[in-house]
PLY file of the C-alpha trace (Angstrom):
ply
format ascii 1.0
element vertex 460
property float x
property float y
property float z
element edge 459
property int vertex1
property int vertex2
end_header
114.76 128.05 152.08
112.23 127.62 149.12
113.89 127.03 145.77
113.10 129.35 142.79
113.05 129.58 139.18
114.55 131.76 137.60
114.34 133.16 133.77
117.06 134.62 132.64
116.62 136.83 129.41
118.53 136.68 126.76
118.10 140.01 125.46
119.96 141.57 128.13
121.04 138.97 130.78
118.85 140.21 133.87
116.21 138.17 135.46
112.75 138.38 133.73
110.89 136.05 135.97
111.09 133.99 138.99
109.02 132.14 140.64
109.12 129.75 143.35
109.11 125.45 143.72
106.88 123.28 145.30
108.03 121.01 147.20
107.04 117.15 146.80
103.93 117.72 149.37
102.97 120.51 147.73
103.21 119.23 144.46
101.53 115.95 144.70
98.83 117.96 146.57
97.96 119.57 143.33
98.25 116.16 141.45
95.57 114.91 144.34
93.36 117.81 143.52
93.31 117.39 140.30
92.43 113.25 140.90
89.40 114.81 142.98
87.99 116.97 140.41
88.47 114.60 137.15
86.02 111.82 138.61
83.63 115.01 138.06
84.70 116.81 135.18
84.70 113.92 133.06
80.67 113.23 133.72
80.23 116.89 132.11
78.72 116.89 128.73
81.57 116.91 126.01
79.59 120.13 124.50
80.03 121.62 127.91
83.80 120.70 128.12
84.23 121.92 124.78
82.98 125.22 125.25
85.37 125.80 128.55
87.96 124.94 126.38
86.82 127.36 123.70
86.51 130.25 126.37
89.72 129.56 127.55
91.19 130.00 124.05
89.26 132.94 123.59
90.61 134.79 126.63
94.36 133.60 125.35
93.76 135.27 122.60
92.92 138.33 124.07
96.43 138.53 126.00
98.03 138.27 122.67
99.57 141.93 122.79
100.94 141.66 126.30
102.30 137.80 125.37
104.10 139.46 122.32
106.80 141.28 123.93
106.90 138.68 126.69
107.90 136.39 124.35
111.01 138.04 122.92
111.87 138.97 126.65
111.62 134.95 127.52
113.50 133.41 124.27
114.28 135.95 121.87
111.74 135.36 119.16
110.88 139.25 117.30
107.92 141.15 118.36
107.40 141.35 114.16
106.00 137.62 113.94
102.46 138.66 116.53
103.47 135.11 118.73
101.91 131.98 118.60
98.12 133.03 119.03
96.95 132.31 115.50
98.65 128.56 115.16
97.30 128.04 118.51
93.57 128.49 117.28
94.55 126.34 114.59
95.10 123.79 116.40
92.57 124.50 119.11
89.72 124.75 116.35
90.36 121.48 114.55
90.78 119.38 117.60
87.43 120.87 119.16
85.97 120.54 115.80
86.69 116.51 115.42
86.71 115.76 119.39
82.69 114.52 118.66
84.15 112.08 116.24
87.46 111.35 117.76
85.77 110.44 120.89
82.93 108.32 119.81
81.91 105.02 120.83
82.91 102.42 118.53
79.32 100.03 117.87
80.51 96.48 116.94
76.59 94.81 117.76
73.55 95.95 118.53
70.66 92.93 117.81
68.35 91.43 119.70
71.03 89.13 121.70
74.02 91.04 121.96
74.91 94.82 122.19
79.14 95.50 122.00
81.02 98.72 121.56
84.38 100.02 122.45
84.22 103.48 124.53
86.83 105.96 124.58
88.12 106.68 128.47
90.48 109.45 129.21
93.57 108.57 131.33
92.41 110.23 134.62
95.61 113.00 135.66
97.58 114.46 132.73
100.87 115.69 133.22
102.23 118.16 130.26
105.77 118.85 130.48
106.54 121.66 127.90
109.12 123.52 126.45
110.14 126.75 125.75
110.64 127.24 122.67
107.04 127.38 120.90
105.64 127.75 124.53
101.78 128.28 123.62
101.46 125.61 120.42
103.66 122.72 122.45
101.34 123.18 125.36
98.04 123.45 123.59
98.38 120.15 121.34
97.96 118.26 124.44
96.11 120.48 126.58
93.41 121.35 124.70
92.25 117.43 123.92
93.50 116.26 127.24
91.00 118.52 128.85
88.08 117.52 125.90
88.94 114.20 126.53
87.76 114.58 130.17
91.18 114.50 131.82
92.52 117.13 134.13
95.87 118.52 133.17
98.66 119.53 135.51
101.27 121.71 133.30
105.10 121.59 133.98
106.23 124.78 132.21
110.13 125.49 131.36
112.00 127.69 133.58
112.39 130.00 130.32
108.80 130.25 129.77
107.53 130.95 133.48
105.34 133.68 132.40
103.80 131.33 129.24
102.46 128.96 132.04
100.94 131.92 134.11
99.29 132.82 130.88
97.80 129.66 130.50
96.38 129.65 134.23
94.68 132.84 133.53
93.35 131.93 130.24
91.87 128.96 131.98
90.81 130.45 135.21
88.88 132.82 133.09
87.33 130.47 131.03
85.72 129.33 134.57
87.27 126.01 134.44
85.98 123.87 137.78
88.89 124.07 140.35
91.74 121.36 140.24
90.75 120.82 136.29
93.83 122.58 134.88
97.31 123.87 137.01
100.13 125.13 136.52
102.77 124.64 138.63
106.29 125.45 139.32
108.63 122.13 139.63
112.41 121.31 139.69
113.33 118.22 137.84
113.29 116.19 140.83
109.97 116.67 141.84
108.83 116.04 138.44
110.84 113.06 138.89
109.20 112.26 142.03
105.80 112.57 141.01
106.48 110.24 138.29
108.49 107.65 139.96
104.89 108.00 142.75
102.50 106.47 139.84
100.07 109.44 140.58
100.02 110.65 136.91
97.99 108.91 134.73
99.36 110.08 131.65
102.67 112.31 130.76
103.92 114.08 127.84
107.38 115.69 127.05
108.20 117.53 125.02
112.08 118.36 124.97
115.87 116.83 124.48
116.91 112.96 124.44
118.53 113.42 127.86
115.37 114.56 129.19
113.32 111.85 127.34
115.48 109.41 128.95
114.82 111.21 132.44
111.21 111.14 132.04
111.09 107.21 130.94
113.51 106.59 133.82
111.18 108.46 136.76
108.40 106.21 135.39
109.89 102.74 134.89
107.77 100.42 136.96
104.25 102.73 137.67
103.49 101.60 133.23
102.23 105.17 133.06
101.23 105.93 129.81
103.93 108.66 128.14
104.00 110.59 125.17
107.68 111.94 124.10
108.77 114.42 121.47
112.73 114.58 121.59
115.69 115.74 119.61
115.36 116.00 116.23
117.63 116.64 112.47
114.93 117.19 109.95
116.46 117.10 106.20
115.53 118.59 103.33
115.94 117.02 99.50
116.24 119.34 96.72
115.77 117.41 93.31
116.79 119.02 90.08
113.51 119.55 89.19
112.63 121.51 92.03
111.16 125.06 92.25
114.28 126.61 93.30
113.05 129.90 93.81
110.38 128.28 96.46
112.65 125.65 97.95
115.28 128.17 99.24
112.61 130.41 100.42
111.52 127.80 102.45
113.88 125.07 103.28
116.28 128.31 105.05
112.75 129.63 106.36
112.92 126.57 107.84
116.41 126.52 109.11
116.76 129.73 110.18
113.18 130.98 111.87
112.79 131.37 115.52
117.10 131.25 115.63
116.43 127.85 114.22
114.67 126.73 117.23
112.36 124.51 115.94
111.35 121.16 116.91
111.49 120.23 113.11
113.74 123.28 112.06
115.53 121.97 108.91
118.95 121.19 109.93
120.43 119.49 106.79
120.00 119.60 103.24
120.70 117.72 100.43
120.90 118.97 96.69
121.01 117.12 93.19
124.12 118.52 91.71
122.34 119.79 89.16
120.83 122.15 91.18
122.99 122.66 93.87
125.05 125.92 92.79
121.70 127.57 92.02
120.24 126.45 94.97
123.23 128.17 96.84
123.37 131.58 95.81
119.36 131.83 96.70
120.35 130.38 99.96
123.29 132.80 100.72
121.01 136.07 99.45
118.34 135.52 101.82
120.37 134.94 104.97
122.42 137.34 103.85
118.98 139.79 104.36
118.72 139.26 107.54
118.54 141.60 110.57
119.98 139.91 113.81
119.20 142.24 116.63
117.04 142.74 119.43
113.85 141.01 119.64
111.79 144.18 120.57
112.38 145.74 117.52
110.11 145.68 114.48
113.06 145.93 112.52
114.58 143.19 113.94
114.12 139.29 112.03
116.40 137.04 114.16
116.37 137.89 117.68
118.87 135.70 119.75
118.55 132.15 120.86
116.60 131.45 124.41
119.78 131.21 126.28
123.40 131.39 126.11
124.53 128.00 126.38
122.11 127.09 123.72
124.10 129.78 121.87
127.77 128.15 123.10
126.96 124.54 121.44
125.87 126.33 117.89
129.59 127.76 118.17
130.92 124.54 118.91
129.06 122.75 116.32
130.36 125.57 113.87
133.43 125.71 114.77
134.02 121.81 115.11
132.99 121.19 111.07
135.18 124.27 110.38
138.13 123.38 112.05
137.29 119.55 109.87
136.94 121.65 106.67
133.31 122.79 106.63
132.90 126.10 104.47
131.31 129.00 105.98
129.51 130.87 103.21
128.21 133.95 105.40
130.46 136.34 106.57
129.47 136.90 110.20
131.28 140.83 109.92
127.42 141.35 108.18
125.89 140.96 111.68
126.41 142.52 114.75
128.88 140.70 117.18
128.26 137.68 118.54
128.06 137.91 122.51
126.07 136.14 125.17
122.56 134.60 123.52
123.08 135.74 120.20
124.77 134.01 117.09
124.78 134.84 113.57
123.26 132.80 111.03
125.76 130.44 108.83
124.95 128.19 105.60
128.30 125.53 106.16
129.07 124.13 102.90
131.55 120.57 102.21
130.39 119.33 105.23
130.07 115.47 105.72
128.25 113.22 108.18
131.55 112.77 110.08
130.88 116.09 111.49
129.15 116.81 115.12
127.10 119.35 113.16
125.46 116.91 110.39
124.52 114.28 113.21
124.07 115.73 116.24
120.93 118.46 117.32
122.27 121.26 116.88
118.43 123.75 117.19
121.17 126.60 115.80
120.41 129.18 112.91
123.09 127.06 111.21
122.38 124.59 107.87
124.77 122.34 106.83
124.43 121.71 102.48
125.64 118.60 101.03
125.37 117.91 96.88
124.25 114.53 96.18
124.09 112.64 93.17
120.39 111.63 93.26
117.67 109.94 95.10
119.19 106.92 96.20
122.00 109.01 97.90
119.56 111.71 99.18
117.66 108.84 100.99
120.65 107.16 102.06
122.22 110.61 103.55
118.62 111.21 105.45
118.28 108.03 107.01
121.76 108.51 108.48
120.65 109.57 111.24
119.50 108.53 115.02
116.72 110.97 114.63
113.43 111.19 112.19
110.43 114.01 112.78
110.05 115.40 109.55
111.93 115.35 106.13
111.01 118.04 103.20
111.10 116.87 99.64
111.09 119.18 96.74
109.98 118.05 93.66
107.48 118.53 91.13
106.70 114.49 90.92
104.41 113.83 93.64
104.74 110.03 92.38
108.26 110.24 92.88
108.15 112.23 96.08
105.72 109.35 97.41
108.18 106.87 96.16
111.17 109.14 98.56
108.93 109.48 101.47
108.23 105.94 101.57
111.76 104.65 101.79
112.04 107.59 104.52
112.69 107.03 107.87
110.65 109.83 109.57
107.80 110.68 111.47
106.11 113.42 108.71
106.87 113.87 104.78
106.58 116.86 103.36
106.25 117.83 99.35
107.03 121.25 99.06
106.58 122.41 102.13
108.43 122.24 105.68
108.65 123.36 108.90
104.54 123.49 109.59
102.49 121.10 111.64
99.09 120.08 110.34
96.30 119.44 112.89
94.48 117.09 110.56
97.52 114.74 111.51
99.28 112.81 113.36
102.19 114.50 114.64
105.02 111.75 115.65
108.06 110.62 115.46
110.71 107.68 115.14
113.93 106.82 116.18
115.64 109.19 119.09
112.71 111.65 118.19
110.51 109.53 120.66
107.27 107.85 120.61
103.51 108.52 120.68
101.56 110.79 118.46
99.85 114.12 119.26
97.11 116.15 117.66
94.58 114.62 114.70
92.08 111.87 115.90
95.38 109.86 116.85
95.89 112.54 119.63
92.90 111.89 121.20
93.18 108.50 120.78
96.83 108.44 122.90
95.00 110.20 125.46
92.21 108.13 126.31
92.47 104.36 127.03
89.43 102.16 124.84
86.61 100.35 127.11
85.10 97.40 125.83
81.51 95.92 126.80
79.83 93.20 126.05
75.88 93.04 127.12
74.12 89.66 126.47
70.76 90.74 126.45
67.95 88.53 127.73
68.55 85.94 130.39
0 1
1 2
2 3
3 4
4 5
5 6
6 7
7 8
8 9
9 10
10 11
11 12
12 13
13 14
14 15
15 16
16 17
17 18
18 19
19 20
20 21
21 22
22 23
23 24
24 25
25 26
26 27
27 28
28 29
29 30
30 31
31 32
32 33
33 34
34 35
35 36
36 37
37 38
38 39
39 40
40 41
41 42
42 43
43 44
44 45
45 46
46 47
47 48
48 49
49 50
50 51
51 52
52 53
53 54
54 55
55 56
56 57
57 58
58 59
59 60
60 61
61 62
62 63
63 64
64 65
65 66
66 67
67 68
68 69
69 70
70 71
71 72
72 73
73 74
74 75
75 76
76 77
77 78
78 79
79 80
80 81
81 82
82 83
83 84
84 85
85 86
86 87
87 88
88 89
89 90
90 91
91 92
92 93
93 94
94 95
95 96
96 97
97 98
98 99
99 100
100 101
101 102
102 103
103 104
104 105
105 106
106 107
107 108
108 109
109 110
110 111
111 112
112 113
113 114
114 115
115 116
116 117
117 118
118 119
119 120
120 121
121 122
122 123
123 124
124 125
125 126
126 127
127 128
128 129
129 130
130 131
131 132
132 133
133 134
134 135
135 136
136 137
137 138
138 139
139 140
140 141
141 142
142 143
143 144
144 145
145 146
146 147
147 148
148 149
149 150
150 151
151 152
152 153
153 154
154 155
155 156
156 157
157 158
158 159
159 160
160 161
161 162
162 163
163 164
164 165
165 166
166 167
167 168
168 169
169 170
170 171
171 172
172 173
173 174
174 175
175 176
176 177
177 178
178 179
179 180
180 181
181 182
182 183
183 184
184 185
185 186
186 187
187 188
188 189
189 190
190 191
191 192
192 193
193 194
194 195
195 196
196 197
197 198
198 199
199 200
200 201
201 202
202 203
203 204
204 205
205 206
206 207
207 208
208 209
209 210
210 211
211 212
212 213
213 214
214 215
215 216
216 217
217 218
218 219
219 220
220 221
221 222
222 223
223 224
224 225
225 226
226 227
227 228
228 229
229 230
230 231
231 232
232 233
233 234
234 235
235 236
236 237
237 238
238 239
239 240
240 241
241 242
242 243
243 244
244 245
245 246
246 247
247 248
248 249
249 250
250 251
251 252
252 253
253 254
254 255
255 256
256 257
257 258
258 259
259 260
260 261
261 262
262 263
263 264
264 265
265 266
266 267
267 268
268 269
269 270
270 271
271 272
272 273
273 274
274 275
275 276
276 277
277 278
278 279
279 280
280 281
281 282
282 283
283 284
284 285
285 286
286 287
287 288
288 289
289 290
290 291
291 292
292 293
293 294
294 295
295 296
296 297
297 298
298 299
299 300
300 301
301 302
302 303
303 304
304 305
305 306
306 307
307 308
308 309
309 310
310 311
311 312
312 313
313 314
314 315
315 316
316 317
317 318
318 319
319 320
320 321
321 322
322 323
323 324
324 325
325 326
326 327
327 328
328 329
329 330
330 331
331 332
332 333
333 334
334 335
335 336
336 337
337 338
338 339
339 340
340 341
341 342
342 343
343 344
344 345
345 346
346 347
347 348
348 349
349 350
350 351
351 352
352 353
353 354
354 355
355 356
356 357
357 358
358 359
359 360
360 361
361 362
362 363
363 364
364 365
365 366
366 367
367 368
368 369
369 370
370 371
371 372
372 373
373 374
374 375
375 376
376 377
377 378
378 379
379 380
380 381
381 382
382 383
383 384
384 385
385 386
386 387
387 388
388 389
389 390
390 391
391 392
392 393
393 394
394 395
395 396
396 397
397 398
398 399
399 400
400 401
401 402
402 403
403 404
404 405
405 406
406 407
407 408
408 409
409 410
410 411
411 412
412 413
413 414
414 415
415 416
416 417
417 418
418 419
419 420
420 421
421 422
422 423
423 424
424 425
425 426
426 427
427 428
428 429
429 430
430 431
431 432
432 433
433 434
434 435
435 436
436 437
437 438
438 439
439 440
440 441
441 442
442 443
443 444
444 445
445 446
446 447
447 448
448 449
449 450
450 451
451 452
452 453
453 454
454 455
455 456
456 457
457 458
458 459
């Protein structure tokens, strides 16, 4: 009997999608077509590639209104935020615009007895494992220069994004893409496993949980293929006293609470100056306190539920653990409709410590946990407590001082005043438990090509 995939929504329980596995054979058939048609594609004019790419892009964008509602149906994020289309073209539109650059030969000597440069050669087979929470934008920051590069990409969708990948086969078949260049495909964990553990893949990136980090590295050990892994993350925010308050709020629970705080660098912690912290509160409180949890398909509706219920089970636990150690709840959850099967209200916890699950482990909740600290030394100490570092958020008006912070910082990304986005322009990476290897900027393109030195003596 043939395995399947199912997605379960989490507006409603039912089955959205399902689709079924291949089987090892199957699957490293498609890993062996795309081998076959990379030897070509990567001979094509990088002006050519890049203007497949483009296409493909283009005809995304053009599903936008049917990937909408598809969306919320697949993870719960509300039709009111239009998807992921225009941070996709972001991304797509910077990396096309610096592949000429990223991708150039590096001249070390060119005289009348020597010529020497160092050429940029993609991997060969690129395997994208993605996730399902920003199912578009994870995918893209490797697809889209894996493919400019000159590799072919086989893409490893999550089971709660089935329809994303189908998207991205369409976009891509339209494009007219050479066949075996870019696939989607269906595959349990063990025949991910197994393709991995086969050497066959050139290059793999995952994006996802420690445990499945750990997986990935495991399936791998021994074929030294090249990986690139985003993981768990814990991002903290630092609110100085001489913070815009007003701004820092907005954001910093922006941060925490968007997409049900499902967020590879949602902001999970944050740290106050006492001086600020009781202001800092009440703005905090008011805006959750504005929000509308309800279902996804409705305009009216900011905070849908989270992808699934069991991602919904460990917020509660996490809650309910730092309660239950003296954590204060600050939002009364009677303001929200009840919480059953994928859906969980938001909560600010307040007199929480790092002795709680909440405060160290991932939580990827629409829960914060507030501490007041005494100043920077504290604040730096408190966010380096951690087995975790993708971003931190400072908020200051000192940029001096917030370069001084952000230095001492264990983390992959600083932000001043900001959080929560991803620039193209760089190097988005991590440290610690968060994983290893560096996507988008000229650093992405970098990771997925391998340098090729040569050295001509000219004249016999």
């Amino acid at each position: 009997m043939t395995k399947k995939i199912q997605c379960v929504s989490p507006i409603d329980g039912t089955i959205y999608a399902e689709r079924p596995c291949l089987d090892f054979d199957a699957a490293a058939a498609c890993v062996a077509k795309a081998h076959k048609a990379q030897a070509a594609w990567a001979t094509e004019a990088l002006d050519d590639r890049i203007n497949l790419v483009r296409q493909a892009v283009d005809a995304l964008g053009k599903m936008n209104d049917q990937i909408i509602p598809e969306l919320a149906w697949q993870m719960g994020r509300p039709v009111r935020y239009s998807g992921e289309f225009g941070g996709v073209k972001e991304r797509a539109d910077h990396m096309i615009g610096i592949a000429q650059t990223a991708l150039r030969s590096i001249d070390v000597e060119l005289s009348d007895k020597f010529e020497r440069y160092i050429d940029r050669i993609p991997h060969g087979v690129v395997l994208v494992v993605a996730p399902w929470n920003y199912p578009f934008l994870t995918a893209i920051n490797t697809i889209v220069p894996a493919l400019i590069a000159g590799n072919t990409v086989v893409l490893k969708h999550a089971s709660q994004t089935l329809v994303a990948g189908d998207r991205l086969q369409s976009a891509f078949d339209k494009a007219g893409l050479p066949e075996g260049v870019f696939q989607n495909v269906v595959l349990g964990h063990d025949v991910t496993a197994g393709l991995l553990s086969s050497g066959s893949i050139d290059f793999a990136n995952f994006t996802g949980s420690v445990p499945g980090g750990v997986a990935i590295e495991q399936a791998a050990a021994g074929t030294f293929t090249a990986l690139g892994l985003e993981l768990g993350g814990k991002d903290p925010g630092y609110v100085a006293e001489d913070a815009d308050l007003d701004a820092a709020a907005d954001t910093l629970i922006d941060a925490a609470m968007f997409n049900s705080g499902q967020c590879c660098c949602a902001i999970e912690r944050i740290y106050v100056n006492a001086d600020a912290y009781d202001e800092f509160i009440e703005r905090a409180v008011a805006i959750v306190e504005g929000y509308e949890v309800g279902n996804p398909l409705d305009e009216t509706t900011t905070m849908g539920p989270m992808a699934h219920e069991r991602f919904a089970r460990l917020v509660r636990e996490h809650k309910d653990n730092a309660i239950s150690r003296g954590a204060i709840p600050l939002i009364d959850a009677g303001r929200f409709p009840e919480e059953t099967g994928a859906y969980v209200a938001p909560q600010i916890l307040t007199n929480v410590t790092h002795d709680m699950t909440m405060m160290r482990e991932e939580t990827f909740g629409p829960i914060v946990g507030i501490m007041k600290v005494t100043g920077d030394d504290e604040a730096i100490h408190l966010m380096n407590d951690s087995d975790f570092g993708l971003t931190a958020s400072l908020w200051t008006k000192d940029v001096s001082r917030a370069k001084r912070i952000g230095s001492q910082v264990q983390t992959g990304t600083v932000f001043m005043n900001r959080a929560d986005y991803l620039d193209p322009a760089l190097c988005w990476t991590g440290c610690k438990q968060t994983g290893r290897g560096g996507a988008l900027s000229e650093i992405g393109y970098h990771n997925l090509t391998r340098p090729k030195s040569y050295h001509f003596k000219l004249g016999a």
